[in-house]
N, C-alpha and C positions, 0 to 999 in steps of 0.2 A: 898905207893908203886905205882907208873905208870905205868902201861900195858895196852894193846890192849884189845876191845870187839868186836870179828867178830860176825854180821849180818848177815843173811840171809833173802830174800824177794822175794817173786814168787810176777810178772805182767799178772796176770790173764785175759787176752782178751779174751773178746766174743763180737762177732758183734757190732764192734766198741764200745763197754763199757769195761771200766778196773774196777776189783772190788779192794775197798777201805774198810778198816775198821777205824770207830771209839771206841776208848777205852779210859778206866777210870782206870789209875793205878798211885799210887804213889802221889793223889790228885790231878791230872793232867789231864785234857780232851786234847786225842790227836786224830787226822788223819793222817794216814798212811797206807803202803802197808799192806798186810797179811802176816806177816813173826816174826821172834826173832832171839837169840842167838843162834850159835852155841856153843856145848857141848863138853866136851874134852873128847875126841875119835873120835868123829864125824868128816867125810869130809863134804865138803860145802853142795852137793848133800842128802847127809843125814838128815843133819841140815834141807831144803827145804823140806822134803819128813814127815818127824817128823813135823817140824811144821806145815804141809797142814794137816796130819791127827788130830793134837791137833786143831787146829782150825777152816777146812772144812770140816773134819770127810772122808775125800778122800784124796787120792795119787795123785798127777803130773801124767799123761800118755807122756807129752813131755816136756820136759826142753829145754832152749837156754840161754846161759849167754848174757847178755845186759850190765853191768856197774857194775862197781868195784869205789866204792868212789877213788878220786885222790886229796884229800883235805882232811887239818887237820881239825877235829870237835870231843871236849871233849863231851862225856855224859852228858844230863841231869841232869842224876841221879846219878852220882861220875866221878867229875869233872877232877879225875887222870886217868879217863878210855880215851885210844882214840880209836877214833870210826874206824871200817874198813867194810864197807855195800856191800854187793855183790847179784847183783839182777839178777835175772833168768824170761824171760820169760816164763810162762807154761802153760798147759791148764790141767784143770780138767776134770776127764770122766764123771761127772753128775752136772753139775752147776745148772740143776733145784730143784735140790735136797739145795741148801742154800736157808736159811732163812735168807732175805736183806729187807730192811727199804730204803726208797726215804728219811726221813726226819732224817739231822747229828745227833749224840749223842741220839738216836729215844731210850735210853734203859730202862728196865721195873723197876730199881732201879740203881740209879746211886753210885755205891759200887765199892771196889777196884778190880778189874779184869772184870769189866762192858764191852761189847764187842756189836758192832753192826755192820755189812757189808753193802754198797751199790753199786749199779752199776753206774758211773759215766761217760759220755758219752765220749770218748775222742777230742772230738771236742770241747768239754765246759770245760774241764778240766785247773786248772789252780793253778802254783805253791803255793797262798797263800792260798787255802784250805789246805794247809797240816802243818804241826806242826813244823815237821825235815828239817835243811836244806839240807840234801843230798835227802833226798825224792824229796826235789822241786827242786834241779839239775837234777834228772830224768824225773819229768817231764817236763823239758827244753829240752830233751833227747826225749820223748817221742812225742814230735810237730816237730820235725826236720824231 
């Protein structure tokens, strides 16, 4: 059966750095934004605010939507899924508060849900560090 998998991804700015996570699931080492699935019941906004706290252990204080994928891209991971990513600019209220690594896939055991954040300076930033191709349509997005 074919159906849609809606995305959600906060673009987390600080002083010219976007933070980026690397993770280890499904045998896969990828790079990407900090974000997932949204859940049925859930509005986008939701999905954003759920995912920052499973991930950043904090809430968004400010959202702005930025990009809605406008291109078809099947999943990875179940090739009948099509992909729909909606990315929100946000800012977190304690960003000193993450524990981020300078060095990619930096993790303390490389296992399935392995997860590690970095600050990536936006001026070095560059689509093929990333895994997803709508990720690095964003960052196309994000140098304009």
């Amino acid at each position: 059966m074919k159906k849609y998998n809606v995305r959600v991804y906060g673009l987390i700015i600080l002083d010219g750095k976007i933070l980026i996570t690397d993770e280890f699931r499904g045998g896969m080492r990828m790079t990407k934004f900090p974000g997932g699935g949204n859940e049925w019941g859930e509005g986008l906004l939701e999905t954003l605010y759920r995912e920052c706290r499973e991930e950043l252990f904090q809430e968004p204080i400010f959202t702005e939507h930025f990009y809605t994928s406008d291109f078809f891209v099947a999943s990875n991971f179940n090739t009948n899924d099509q992909l729909i990513s909606i990315y929100y600019k946000a800012t977190i209220p304690f960003p000193e508060k993450l524990t981020t690594t300078e060095i990619p896939f930096d993790f303390p055991e490389e296992k399935d849900g392995a997860q590690v954040f970095r600050w990536v300076d936006l001026s070095q930033i560059n689509p093929d560090q990333f895994t997803f191709p709508i990720d690095k349509k964003v960052v196309e997005l994000l140098g304009k």
